[in-house]
VMD Tcl script that draws the C-alpha trace (Angstrom):
set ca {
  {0.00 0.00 0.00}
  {1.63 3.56 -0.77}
  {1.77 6.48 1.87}
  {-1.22 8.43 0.02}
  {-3.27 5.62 -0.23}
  {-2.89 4.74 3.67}
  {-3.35 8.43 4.13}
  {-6.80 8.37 2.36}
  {-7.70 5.31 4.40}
  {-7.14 6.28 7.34}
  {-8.73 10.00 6.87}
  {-11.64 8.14 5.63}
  {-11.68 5.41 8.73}
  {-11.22 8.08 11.05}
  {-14.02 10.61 9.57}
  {-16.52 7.90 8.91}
  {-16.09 6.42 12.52}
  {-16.67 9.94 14.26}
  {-19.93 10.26 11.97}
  {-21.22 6.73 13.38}
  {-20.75 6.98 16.65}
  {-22.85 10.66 16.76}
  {-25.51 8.93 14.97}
  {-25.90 5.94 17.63}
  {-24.02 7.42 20.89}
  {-25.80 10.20 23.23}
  {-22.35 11.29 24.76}
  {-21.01 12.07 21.66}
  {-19.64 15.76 20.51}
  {-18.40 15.67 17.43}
  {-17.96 19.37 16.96}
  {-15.69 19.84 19.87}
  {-14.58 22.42 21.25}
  {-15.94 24.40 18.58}
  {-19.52 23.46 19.56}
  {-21.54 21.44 21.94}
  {-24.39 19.34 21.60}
  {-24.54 16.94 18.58}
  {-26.95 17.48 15.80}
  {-26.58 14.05 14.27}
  {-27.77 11.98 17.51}
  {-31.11 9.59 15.49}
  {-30.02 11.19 12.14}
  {-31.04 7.19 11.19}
  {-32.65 4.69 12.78}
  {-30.15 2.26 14.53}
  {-31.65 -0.68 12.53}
  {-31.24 1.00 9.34}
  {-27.81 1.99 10.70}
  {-26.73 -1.72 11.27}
  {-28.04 -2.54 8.15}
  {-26.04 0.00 6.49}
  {-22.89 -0.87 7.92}
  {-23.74 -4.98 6.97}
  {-24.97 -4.03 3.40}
  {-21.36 -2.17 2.79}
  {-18.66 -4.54 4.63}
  {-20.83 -7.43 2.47}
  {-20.49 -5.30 -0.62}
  {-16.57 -4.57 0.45}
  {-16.23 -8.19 0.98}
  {-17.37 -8.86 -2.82}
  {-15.20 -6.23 -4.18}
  {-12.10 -7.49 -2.15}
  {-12.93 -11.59 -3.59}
  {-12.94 -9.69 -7.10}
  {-9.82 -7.95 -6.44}
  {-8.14 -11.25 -5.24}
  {-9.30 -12.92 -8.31}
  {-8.31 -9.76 -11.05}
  {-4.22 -10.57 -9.22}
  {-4.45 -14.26 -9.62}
  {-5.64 -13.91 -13.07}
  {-2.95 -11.38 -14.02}
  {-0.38 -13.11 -12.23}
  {-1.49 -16.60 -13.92}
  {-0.84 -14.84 -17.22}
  {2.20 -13.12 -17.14}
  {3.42 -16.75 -16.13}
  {2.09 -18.05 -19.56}
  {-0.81 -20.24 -17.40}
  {-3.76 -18.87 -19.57}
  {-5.21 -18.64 -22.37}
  {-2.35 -20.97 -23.69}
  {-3.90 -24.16 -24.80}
  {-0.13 -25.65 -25.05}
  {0.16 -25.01 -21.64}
  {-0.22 -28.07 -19.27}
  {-0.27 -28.06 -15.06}
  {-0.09 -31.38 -15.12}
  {2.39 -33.73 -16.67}
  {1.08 -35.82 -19.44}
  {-0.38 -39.51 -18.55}
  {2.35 -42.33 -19.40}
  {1.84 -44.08 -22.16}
}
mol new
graphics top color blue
foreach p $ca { graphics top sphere $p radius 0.5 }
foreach p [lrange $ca 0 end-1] q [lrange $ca 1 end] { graphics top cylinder $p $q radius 0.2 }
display resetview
């Protein structure tokens, strides 16, 4: 992973995490010092919440098997492995 792309990540984790936790969590103030109170407390409903976060790590877990599969594939061709009908895995049977 390269430094800006951590970067991103973890601006985004960090953001997104502060945003959740004043939706579901009373004793949150996610505007402090600069302000009390927080205006986002019930923004959603906590089901619809949960089913939000389920919907997208499901969705991230999907794009992460594609991913996976995208490498193998490359890395299976620049070995010669596909889309070579020469190409054998296995030895051939004895005669």
């Amino acid at each position: 992973m390269t430094l800006p792309a951590a970067a991103a990540a973890a601006l985004f984790g960090g953001f997104s995490h502060v945003l959740l936790d004043a939706i579901m969590h009373a004793d949150m103030d996610p505007f402090r010092p600069l302000a009390e109170g927080n205006p986002w407390l019930d923004a959603v409903p906590l089901g619809t919440l949960h089913a939000a976060c389920l919907g997208l790590g499901l969705f991230a877990l999907v794009l992460f098997a594609l991913r996976l599969a995208l490498v193998a594939k490359r890395r299976a061709d620049a070995r010669g492995e596909a889309g070579d009908p020469t190409f054998r895995s296995d030895p051939p049977p004895r005669a």
